[in-house]
C-alpha positions in Angstrom: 30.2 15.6 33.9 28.8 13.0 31.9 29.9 9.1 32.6 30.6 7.2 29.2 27.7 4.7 30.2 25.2 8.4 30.1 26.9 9.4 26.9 26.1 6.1 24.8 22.8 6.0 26.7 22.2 9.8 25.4 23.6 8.7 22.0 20.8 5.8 21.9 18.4 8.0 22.5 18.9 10.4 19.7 19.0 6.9 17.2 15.6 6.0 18.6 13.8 9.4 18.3 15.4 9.6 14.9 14.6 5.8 13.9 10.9 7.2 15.3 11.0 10.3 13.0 11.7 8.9 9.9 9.1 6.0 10.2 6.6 8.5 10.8 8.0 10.5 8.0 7.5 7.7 5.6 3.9 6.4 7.3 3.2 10.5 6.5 4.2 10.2 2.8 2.7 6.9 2.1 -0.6 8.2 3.5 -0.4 10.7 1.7 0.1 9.0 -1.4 -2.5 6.8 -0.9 -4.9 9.7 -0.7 -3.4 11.6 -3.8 -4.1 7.5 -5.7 -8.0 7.4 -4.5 -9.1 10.8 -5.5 -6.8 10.2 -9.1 -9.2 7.3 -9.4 -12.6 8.8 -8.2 -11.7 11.6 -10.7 -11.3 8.7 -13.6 -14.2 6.8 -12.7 -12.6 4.3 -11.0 -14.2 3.3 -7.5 -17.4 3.3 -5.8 -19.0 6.5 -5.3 -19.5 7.2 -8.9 -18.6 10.8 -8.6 -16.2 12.0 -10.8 -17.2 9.7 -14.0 -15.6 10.6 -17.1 -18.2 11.0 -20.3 -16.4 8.7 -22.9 -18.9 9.5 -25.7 -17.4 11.5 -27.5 -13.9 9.7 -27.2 -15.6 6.3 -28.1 -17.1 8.4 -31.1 -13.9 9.7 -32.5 -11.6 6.3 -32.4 -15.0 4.6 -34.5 -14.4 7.3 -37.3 -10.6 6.6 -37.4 -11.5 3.1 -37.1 -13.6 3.4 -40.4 -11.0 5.3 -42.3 
């Protein structure tokens, strides 16, 4: 048999690990996040490395046509 002191202690306990789980659940998702931003912006050319650089040529090329029209 459980006294009511082991009961609210047991209670706390479960609010804790939960507390715990969902911080790591959000840590998880903003990590994740972050990751999914940086290789969105190495694929547009934005960053460091270099890889990933859109050719805007042809796109620079089309919008002087319309421009002259």
């Amino acid at each position: 048999m459980t006294t009511p002191e082991g009961g609210s202690t047991l209670l706390m306990l479960i609010l804790v690990l939960l507390l715990l789980a969902a911080v790591a659940a959000v840590a998880t998702a903003a990590a994740l996040a972050y990751g999914a931003g940086r290789r969105r912006a190495g694929a547009l050319g934005v960053g460091g490395s270099g890889a990933g650089v859109l050719d805007l040529t042809p796109v620079e090329g089309a919008l002087e046509r319309l421009g002259r029209r």
